[in-house]
N, C-alpha and C positions, 0 to 999 in steps of 0.2 A: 331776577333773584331765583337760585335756586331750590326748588324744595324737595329734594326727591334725596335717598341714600341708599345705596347696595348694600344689598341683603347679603349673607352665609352663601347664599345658594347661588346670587350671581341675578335674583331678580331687584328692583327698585320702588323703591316706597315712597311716595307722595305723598309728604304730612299734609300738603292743604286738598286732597282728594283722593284719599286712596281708598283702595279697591280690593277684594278679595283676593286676584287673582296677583298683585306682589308681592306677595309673602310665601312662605310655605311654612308648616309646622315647627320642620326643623331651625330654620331658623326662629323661630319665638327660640326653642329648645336653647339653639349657639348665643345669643345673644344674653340669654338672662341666667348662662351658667358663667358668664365674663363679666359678671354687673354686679357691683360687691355693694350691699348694703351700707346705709349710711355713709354716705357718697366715699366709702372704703376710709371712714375714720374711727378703725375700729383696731383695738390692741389683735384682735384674732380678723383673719380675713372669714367672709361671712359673701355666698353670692344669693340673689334675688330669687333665685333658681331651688338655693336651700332651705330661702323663706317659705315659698309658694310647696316645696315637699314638706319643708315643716305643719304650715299650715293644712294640709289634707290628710297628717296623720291624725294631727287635732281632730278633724274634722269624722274622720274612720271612728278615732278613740270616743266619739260622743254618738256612732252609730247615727249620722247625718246619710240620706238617702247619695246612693251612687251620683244622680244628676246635682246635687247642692255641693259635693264634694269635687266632681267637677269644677264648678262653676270657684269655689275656693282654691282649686288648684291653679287656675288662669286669672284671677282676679288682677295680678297686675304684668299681663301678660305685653301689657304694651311699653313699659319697661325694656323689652329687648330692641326697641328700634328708641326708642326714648330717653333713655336713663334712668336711674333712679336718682331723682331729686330731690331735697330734700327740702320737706313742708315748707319753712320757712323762707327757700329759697323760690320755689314754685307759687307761693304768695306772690312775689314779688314781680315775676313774670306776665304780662297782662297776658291771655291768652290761650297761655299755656295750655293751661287745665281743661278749657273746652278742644285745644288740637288731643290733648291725650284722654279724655275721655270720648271722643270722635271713632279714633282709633281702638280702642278698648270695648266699645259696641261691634263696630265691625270685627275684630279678631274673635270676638263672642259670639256672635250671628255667624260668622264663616262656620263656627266648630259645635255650634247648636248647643251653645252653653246660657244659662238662663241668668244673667248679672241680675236683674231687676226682683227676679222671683227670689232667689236666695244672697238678699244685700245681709238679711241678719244673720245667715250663717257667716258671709264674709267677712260679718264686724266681729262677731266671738269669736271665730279663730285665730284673725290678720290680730285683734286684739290681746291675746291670748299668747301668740309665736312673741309679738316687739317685748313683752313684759320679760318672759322670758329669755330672746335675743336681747335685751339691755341688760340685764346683773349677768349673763355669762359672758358676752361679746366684752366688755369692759373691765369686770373684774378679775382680772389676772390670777385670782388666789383660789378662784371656784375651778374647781379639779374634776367635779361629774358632771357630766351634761345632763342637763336639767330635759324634760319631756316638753316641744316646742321648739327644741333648737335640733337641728337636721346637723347627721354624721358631716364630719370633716372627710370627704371625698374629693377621688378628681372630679375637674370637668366632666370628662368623659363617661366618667360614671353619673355624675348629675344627669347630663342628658339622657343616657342609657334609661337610668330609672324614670325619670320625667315622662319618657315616651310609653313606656310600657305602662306604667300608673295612667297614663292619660288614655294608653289604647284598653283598658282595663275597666277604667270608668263609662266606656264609649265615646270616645273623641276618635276620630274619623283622621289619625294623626298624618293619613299619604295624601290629603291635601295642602 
């Protein structure tokens, strides 16, 4: 059985043991600006990429310290080799949740981001972006983009910002 999946960069990721040195930044970057929120069942396209910007603005706008705004900025950084799954679905999956939370330590630990120390910043924010990502992604008739929901950009630009926000906070992004 195989478990392993090529990365952006052309390195391989082993969900059942992987390792710091199969990945590299950019891809987190390529992967979760190509990952559309709610498994893309959404009237507007929305990616994971402009969850996680969304969430660090939250996080800036409540004057959360640099290393917590980090750490909200990569919260679901294992998303880019994983998907975004959705709750219900990932219930359902025996396993799942411990391979993607496995992975989600290690991509934290590689980039010295502190998941454990600032879970409550990750819950008010990541809670704070879906409220608002649900009545704008959905209602067709809402015309402002509500504070929480991240510009409709390219990729290209998502990543661009991604990386410089993440070299900004101190994330060590040439790993």
């Amino acid at each position: 059985m195989q478990t392993t999946i090529r990365t952006y960069s052309g390195k391989a990721i082993d969900f059942l043991d992987p390792k710091p040195n199969q990945f590299k930044f950019v891809d987190i970057a390529y992967g979760l600006s190509t990952e559309y929120r709610f498994a893309g069942q959404t009237p507007r396209k929305y990616t994971v990429l402009q969850h996680l910007l969304a969430c660090e603005s939250l996080a800036a706008d409540r004057q959360f310290a640099p290393a917590a705004r980090a750490t909200v900025l990569m919260h679901d950084a294992a998303e880019a080799f994983m998907r975004d799954i959705p709750r219900p679905l990932k219930n359902l999956l025996p396993g799942y949740k411990e391979i993607e939370d496995r992975l989600l330590r290690l991509i934290c630990d590689k980039y010295s981001v502190d998941l454990q120390g600032y879970a409550n910043a990750i819950e008010i924010c990541d809670e704070a972006a879906l409220a608002a990502e649900q009545s704008y992604l959905w209602d067709k008739f809402v015309k402002v983009r509500p504070r929480g929901v991240y510009q409709a950009v390219s990729a290209s630009e998502q990543i661009r910002g991604f990386i410089r926000l993440a070299k900004s906070l101190g994330i060590d992004v040439s790993r």
